[in-house]
NULUMKOL-253389 format. One record per atom (N, C-alpha, C): x, y, z; residue number from 1; residue in one letter. Coordinates in Angstrom, 1 decimal. Layout:
N
xx->X yy->Y zz->Z seq->NUM type->a $
...
This chain:
82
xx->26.4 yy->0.7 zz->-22.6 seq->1 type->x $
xx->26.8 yy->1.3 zz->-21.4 seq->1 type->x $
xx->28.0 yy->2.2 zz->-21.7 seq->1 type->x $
xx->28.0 yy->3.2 zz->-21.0 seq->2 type->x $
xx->29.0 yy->3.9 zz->-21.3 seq->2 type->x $
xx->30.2 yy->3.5 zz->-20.4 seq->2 type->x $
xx->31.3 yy->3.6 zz->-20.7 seq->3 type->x $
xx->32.4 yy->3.4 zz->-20.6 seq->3 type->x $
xx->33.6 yy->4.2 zz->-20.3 seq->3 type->x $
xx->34.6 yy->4.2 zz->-19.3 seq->4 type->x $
xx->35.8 yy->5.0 zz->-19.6 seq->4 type->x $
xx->37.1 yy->3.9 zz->-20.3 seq->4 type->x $
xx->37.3 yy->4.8 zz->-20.2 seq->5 type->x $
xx->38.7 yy->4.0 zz->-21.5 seq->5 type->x $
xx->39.4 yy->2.5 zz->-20.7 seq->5 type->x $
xx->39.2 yy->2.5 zz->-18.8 seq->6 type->x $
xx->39.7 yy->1.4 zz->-18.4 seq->6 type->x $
xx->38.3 yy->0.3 zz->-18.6 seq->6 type->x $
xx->37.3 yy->0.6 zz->-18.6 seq->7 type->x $
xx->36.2 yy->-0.3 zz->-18.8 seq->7 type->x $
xx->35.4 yy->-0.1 zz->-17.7 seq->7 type->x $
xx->35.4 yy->1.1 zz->-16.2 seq->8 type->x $
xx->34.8 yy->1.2 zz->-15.6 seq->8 type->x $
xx->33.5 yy->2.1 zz->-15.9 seq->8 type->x $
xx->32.5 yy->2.0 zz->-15.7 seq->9 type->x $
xx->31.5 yy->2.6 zz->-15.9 seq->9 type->x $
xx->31.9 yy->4.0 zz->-15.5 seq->9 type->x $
xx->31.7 yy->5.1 zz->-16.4 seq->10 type->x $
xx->31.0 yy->6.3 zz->-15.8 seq->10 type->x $
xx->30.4 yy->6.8 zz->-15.1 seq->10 type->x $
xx->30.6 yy->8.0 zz->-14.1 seq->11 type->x $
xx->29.9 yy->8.6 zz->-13.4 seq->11 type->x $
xx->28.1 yy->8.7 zz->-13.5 seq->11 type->x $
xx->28.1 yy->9.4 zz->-14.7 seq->12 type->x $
xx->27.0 yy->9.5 zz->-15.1 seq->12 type->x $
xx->25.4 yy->8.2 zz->-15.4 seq->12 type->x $
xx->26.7 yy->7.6 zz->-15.6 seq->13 type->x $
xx->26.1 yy->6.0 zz->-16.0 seq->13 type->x $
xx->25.6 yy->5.2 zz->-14.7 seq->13 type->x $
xx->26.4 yy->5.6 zz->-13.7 seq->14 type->x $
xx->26.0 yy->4.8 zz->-12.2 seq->14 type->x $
xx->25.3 yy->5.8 zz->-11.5 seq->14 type->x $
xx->25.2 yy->7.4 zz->-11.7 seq->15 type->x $
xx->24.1 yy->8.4 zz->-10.9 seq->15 type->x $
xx->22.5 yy->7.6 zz->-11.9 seq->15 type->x $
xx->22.4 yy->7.4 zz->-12.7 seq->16 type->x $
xx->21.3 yy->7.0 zz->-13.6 seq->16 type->x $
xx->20.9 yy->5.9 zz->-13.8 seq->16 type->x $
xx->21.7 yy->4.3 zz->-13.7 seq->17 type->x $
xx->21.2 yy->3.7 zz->-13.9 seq->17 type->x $
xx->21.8 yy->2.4 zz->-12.7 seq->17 type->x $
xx->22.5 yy->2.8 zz->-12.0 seq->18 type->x $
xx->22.4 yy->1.8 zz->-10.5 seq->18 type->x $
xx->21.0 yy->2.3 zz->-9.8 seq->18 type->x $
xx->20.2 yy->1.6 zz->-9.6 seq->19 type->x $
xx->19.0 yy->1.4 zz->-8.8 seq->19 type->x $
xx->19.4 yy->2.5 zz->-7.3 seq->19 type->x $
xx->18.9 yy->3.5 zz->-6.5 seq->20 type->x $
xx->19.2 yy->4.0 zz->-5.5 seq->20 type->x $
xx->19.1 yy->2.9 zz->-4.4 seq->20 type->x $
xx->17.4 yy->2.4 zz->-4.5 seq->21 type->x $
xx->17.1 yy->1.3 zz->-3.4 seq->21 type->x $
xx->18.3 yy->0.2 zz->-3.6 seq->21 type->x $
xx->18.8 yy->-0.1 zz->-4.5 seq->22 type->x $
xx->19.8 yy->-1.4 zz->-4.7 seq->22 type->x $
xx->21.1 yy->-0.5 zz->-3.6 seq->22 type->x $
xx->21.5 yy->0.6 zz->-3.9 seq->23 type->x $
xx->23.0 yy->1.3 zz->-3.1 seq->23 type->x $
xx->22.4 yy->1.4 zz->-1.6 seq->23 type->x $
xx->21.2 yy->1.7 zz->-1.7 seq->24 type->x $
xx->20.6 yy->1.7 zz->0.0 seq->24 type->x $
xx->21.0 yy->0.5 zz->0.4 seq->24 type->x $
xx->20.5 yy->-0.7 zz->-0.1 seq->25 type->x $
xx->20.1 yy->-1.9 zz->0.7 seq->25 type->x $
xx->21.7 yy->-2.2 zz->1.3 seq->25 type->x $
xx->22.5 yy->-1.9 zz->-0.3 seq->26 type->x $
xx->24.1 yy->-2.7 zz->-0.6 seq->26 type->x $
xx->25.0 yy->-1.5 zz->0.7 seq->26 type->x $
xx->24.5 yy->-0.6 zz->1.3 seq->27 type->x $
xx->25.1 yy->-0.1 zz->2.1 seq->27 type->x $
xx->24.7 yy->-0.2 zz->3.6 seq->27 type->x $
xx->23.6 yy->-1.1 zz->3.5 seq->28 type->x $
xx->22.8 yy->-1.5 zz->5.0 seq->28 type->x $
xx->22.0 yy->-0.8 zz->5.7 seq->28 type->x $
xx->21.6 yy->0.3 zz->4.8 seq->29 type->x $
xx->20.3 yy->1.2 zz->5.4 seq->29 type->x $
xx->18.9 yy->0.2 zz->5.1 seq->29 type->x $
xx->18.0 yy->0.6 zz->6.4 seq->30 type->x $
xx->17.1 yy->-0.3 zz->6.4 seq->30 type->x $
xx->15.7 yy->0.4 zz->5.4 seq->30 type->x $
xx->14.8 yy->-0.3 zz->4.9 seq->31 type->x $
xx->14.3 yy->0.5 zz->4.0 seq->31 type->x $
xx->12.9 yy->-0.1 zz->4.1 seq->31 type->x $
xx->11.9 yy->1.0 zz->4.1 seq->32 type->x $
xx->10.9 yy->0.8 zz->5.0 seq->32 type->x $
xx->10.0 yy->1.3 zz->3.6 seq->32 type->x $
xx->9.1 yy->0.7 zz->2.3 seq->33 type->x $
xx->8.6 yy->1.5 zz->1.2 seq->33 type->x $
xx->9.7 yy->2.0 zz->0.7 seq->33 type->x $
xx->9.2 yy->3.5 zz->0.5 seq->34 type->x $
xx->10.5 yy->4.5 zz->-0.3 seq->34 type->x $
xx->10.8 yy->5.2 zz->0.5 seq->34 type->x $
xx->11.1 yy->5.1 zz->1.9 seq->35 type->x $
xx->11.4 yy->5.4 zz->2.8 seq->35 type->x $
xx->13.1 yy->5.2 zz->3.8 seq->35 type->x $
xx->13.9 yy->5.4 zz->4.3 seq->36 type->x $
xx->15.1 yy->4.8 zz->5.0 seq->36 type->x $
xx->15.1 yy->5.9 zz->6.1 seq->36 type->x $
xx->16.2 yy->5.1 zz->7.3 seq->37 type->x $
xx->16.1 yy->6.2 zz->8.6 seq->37 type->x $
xx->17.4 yy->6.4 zz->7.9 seq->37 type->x $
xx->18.0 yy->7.9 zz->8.6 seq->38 type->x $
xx->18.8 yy->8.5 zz->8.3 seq->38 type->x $
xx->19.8 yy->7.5 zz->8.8 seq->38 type->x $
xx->21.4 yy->7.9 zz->8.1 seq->39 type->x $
xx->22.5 yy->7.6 zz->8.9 seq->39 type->x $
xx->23.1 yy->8.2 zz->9.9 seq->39 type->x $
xx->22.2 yy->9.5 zz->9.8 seq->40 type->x $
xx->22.8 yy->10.5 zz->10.8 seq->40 type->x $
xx->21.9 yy->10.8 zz->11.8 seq->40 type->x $
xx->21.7 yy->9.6 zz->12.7 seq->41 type->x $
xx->20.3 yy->10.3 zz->13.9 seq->41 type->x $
xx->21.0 yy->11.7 zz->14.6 seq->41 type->x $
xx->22.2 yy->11.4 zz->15.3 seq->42 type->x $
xx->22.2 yy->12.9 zz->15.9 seq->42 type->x $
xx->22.1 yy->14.6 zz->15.2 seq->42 type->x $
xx->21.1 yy->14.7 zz->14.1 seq->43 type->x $
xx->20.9 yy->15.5 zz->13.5 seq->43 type->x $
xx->19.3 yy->15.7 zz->13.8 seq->43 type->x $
xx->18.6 yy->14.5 zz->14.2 seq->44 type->x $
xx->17.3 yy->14.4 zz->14.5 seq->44 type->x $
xx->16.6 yy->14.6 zz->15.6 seq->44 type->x $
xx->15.8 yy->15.3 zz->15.8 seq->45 type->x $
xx->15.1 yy->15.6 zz->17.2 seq->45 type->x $
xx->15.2 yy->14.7 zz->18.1 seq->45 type->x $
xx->14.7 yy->13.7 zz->17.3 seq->46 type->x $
xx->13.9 yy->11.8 zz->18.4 seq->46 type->x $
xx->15.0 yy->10.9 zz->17.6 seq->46 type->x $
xx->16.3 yy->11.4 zz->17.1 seq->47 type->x $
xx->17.1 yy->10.4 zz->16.5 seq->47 type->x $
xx->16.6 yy->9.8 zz->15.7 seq->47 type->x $
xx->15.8 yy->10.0 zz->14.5 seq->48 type->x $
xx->14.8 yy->9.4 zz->13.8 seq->48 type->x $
xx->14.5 yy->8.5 zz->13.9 seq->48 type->x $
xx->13.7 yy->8.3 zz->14.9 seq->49 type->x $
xx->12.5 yy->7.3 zz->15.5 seq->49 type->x $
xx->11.7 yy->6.3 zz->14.3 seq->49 type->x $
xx->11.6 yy->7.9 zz->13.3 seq->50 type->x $
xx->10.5 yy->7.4 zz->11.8 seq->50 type->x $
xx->11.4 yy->7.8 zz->10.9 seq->50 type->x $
xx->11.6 yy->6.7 zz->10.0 seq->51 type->x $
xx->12.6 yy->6.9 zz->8.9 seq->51 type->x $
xx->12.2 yy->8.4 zz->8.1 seq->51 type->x $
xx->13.2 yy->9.2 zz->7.9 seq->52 type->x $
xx->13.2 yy->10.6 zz->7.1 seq->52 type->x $
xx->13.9 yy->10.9 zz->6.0 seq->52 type->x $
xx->14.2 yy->9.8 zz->5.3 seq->53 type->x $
xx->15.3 yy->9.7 zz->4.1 seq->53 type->x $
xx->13.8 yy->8.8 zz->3.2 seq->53 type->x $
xx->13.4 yy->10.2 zz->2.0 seq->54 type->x $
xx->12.7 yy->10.0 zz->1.2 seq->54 type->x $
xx->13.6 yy->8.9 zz->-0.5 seq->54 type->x $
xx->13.2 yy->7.9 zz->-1.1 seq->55 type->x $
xx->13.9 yy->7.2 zz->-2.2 seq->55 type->x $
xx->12.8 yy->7.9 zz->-2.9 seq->55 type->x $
xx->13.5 yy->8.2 zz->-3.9 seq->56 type->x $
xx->12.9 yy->8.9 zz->-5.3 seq->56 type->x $
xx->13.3 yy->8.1 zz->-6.0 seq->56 type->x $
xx->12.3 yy->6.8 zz->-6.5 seq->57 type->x $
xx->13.1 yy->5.6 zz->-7.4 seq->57 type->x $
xx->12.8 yy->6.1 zz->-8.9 seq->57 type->x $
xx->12.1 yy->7.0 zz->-9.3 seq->58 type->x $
xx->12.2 yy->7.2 zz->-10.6 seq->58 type->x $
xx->13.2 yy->9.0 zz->-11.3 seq->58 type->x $
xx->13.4 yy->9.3 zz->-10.3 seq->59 type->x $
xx->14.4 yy->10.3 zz->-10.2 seq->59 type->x $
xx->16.3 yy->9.8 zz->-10.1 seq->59 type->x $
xx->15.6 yy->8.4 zz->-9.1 seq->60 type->x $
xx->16.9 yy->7.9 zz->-8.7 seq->60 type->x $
xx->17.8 yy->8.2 zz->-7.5 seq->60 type->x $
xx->16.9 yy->9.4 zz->-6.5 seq->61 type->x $
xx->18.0 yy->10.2 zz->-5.2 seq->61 type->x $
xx->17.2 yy->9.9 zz->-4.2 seq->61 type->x $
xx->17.7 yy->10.1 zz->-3.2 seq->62 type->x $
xx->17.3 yy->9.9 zz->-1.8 seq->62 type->x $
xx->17.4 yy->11.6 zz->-1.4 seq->62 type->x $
xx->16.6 yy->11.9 zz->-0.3 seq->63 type->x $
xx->16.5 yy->12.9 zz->0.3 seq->63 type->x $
xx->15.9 yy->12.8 zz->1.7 seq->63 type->x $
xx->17.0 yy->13.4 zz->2.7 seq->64 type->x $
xx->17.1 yy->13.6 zz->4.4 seq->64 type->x $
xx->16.0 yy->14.7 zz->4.0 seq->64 type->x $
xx->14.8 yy->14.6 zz->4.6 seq->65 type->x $
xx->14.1 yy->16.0 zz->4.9 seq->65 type->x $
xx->14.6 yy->17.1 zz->6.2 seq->65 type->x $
xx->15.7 yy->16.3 zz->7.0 seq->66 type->x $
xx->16.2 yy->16.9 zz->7.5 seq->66 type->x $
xx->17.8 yy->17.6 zz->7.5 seq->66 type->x $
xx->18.7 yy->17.0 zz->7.2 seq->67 type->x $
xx->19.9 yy->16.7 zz->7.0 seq->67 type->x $
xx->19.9 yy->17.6 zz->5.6 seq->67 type->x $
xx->19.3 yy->17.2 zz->4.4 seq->68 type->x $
xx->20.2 yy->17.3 zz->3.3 seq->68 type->x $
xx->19.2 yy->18.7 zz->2.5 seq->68 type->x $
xx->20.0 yy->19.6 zz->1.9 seq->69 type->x $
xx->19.3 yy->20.6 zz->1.0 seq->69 type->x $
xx->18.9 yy->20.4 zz->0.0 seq->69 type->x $
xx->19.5 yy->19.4 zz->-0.1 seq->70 type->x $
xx->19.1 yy->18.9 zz->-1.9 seq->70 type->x $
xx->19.3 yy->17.2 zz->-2.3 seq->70 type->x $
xx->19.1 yy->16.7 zz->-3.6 seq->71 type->x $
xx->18.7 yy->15.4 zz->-3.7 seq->71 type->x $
xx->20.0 yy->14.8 zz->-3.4 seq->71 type->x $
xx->20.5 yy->13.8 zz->-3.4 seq->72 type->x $
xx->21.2 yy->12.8 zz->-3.4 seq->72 type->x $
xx->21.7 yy->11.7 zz->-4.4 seq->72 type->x $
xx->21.9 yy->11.9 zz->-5.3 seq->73 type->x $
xx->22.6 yy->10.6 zz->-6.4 seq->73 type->x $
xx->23.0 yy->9.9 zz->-5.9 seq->73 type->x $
xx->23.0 yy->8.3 zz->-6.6 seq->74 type->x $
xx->23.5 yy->7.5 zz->-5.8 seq->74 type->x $
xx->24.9 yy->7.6 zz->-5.1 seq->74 type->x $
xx->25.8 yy->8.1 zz->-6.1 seq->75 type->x $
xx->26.9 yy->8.4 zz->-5.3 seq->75 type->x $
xx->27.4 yy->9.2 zz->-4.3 seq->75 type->x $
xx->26.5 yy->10.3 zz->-4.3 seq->76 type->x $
xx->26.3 yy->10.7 zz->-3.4 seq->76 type->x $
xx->26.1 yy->10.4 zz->-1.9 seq->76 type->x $
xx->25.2 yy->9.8 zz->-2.4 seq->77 type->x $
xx->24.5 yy->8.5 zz->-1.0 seq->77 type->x $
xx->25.9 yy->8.1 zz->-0.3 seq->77 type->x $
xx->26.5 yy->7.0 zz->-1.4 seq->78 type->x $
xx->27.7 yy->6.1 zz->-0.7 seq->78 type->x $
xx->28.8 yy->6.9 zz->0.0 seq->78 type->x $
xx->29.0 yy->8.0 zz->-0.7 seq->79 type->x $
xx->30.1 yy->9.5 zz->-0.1 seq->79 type->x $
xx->29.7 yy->9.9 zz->1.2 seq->79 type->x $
xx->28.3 yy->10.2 zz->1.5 seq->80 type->x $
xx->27.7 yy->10.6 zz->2.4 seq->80 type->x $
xx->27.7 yy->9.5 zz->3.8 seq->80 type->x $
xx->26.8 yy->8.3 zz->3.1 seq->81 type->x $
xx->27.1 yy->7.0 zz->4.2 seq->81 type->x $
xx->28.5 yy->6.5 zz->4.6 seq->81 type->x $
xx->29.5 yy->6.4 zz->3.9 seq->82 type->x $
xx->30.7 yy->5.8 zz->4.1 seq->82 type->x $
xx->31.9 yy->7.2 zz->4.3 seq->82 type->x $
């Protein structure tokens, strides 16, 4: 594992190999397959009614088909949710 000099893992290291579904769950999004509703209903027509946050578990990102332009890394995710 890669390492910074304090012993905290690297950026690189946690966009790659922390599980996305694992940061989903650990941040309380409900997760429906490879699917999640957004955290941001008022962005959504019907408040997303049907979850629209695609998990790309072998890429590792999440993607708002509505909300977001582009994929999501895990940290991303948690910046974005929190």
């Amino acid at each position: 594992m890669a390492t910074t000099h304090t012993g905290v893992p690297d950026f690189k290291h946690i966009r790659e190999r922390v599980p996305i579904r694992e940061v989903a769950s650990d941040l309380g999004l409900t997760i429906s397959g490879n699917t999640i509703h957004c955290w941001r209903p008022e962005n959504h027509q019907n408040g997303d009614r049907t979850p629209s946050v695609g998990l790309h578990v072998r890429k590792n990102t999440a993607k708002c088909f509505v909300c977001d332009s582009r994929s999501l890394s895990t940290i991303d995710l948690v910046m974005s949710v929190r």
